[in-house]
C-alpha atoms as one frame of an Amber mdcrd trajectory, in Angstrom:
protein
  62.296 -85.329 -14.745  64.371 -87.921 -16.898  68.144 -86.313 -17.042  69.636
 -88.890 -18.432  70.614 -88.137 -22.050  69.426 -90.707 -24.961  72.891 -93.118
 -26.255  71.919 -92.448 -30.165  70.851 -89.113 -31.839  67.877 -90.839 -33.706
  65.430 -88.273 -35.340  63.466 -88.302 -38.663  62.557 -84.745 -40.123  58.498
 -84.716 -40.975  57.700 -83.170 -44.326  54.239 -81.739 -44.981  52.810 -82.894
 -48.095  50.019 -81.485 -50.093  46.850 -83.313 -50.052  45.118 -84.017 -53.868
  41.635 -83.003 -54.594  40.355 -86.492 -54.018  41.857 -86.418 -50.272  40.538
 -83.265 -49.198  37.301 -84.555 -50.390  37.468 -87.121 -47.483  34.471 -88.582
 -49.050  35.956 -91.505 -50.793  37.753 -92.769 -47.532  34.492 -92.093 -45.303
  32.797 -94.833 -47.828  36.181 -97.136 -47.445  35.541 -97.410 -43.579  32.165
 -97.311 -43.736  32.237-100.685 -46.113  34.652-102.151 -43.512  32.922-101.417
 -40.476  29.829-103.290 -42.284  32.032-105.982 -43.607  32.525-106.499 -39.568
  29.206-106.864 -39.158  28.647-110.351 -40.078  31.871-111.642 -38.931  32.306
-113.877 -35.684  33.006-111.781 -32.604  36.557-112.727 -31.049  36.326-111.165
 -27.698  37.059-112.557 -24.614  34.745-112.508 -21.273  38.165-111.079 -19.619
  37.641-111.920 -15.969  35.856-115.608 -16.759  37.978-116.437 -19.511  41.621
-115.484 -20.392  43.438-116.269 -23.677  46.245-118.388 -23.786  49.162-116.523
 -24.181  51.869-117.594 -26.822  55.263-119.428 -25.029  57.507-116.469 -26.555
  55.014-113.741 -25.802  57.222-110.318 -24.743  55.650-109.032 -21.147  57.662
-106.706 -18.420  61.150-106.595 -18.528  63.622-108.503 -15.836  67.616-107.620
 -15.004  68.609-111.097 -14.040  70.814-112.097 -11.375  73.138-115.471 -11.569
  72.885-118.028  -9.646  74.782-116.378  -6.462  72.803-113.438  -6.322  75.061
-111.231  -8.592  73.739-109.403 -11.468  74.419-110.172 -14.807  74.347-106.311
 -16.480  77.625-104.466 -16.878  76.459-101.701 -18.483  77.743-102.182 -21.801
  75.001-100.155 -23.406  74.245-102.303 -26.301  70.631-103.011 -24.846  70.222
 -99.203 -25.300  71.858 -98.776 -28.220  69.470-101.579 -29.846  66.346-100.608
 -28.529  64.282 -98.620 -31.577  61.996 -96.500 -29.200  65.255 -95.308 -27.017
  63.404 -96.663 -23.646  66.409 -97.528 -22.224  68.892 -95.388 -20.630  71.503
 -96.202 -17.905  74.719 -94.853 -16.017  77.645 -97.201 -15.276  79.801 -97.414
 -12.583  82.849 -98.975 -11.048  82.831-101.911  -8.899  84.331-100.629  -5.878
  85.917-103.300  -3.077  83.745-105.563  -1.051  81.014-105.566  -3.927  82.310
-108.988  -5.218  79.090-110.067  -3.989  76.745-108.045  -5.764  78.140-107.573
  -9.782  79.964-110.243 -11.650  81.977-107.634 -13.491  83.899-104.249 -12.733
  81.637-102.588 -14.518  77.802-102.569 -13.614  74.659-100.215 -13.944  74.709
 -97.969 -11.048  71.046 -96.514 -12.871  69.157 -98.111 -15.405  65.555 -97.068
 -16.520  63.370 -98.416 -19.248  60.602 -96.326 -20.030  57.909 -98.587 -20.360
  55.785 -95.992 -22.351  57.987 -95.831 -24.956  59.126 -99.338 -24.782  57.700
-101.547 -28.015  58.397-104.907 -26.713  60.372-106.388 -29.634  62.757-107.584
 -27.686  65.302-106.452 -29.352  67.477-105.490 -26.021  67.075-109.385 -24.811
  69.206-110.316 -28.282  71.337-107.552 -28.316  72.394-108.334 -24.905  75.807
-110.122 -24.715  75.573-111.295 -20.674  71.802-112.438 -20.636  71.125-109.920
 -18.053  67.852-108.424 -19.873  64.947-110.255 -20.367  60.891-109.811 -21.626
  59.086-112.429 -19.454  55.839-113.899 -19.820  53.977-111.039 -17.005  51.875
-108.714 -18.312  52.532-104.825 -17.326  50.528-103.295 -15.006  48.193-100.692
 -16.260  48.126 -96.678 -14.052  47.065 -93.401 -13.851  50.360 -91.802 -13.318
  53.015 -91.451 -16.182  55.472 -91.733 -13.509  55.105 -94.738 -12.297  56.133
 -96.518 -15.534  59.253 -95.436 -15.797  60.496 -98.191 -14.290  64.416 -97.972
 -12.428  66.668-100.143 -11.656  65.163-101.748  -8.118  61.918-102.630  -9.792
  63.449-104.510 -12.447  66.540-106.416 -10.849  65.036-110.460  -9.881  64.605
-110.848  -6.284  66.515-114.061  -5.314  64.049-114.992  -3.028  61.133-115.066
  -6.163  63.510-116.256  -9.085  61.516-115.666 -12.742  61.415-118.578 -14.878
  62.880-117.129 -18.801  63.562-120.579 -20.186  60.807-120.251 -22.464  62.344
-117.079 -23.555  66.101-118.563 -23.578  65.021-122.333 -25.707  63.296-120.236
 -28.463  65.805-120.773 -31.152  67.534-117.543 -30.392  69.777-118.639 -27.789
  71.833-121.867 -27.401  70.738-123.779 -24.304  72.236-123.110 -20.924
């Protein structure tokens, strides 16, 4: 399904370590939770009534990802990688591509991301792909991801996450966070 290779060879090798006599007794860490789960007991509940109430979220919270477009319409990503390159959970891959003539209007640059896909399964949200980014093109706004049945359907490509010009997104919150200097 997803032919596009990864940009890094990141892998960690998994050793398998013996367990001590107290571990495979499991008895000591069934007490351990139990006393938790009765230390929970007596503390105030923090849920939320979802559909009466919602919590506030925080001003830099890190929702679904947006490819940003300037102010004519053009988009900001030139496929310079570093977004995947940064991203821990290698949930971002892409393909550039030439500009070819009469596409002035649609990419700033030369270069732009003919595919780009973020797996949002994989994706962590640390927003590390919004810093590493050198055009602004990439950023976590403040929507939350849709929740589905089908794996499929959150892989999200390129034409689900480019802005619409006619329903801009509002980052400033994102950009005025200390991160960025102001625009």
């Amino acid at each position: 399904m997803n032919t596009m290779q990864s940009l890094t060879d990141r892998k960690k090798v998994v050793s398998k370590k013996e367990m001590t006599f107290m571990e495979k007794l499991y008895l000591p860490a069934i007490i351990g939770g139990m006393w938790i789960t009765f230390k929970h007991l007596f503390r105030k509940n923090n849920t939320v009534k979802y559909p009466e109430q919602t919590r506030e979220f925080a001003p830099v919270y890190r929702g679904q990802h947006v490819l940003k477009r300037d102010e004519e319409g053009r988009e900001n990503c030139t496929a310079c990688g570093l977004c995947a390159v940064a991203c821990p959970a290698e949930a971002i891959t892409m393909v550039a591509a030439e500009r070819v003539k009469g596409e002035e209007n649609l990419y700033r640059e030369e270069k732009y991301a003919e595919k780009y896909e973020i797996n949002m399964l994989r994706c962590i949200f640390c927003g590390l792909c919004e810093e590493a980014c050198p055009k602004e093109a990439i950023f976590l706004t403040d929507r939350i991801v849709p929740s589905n049945f089908e794996r499929d359907e959150f892989v999200y490509v390129k034409d689900r996450l480019v802005e619409q010009m006619d329903n801009r997104i509002d980052i400033t919150k994102r950009q005025h966070t200390g991160k960025r200097s102001k625009i």
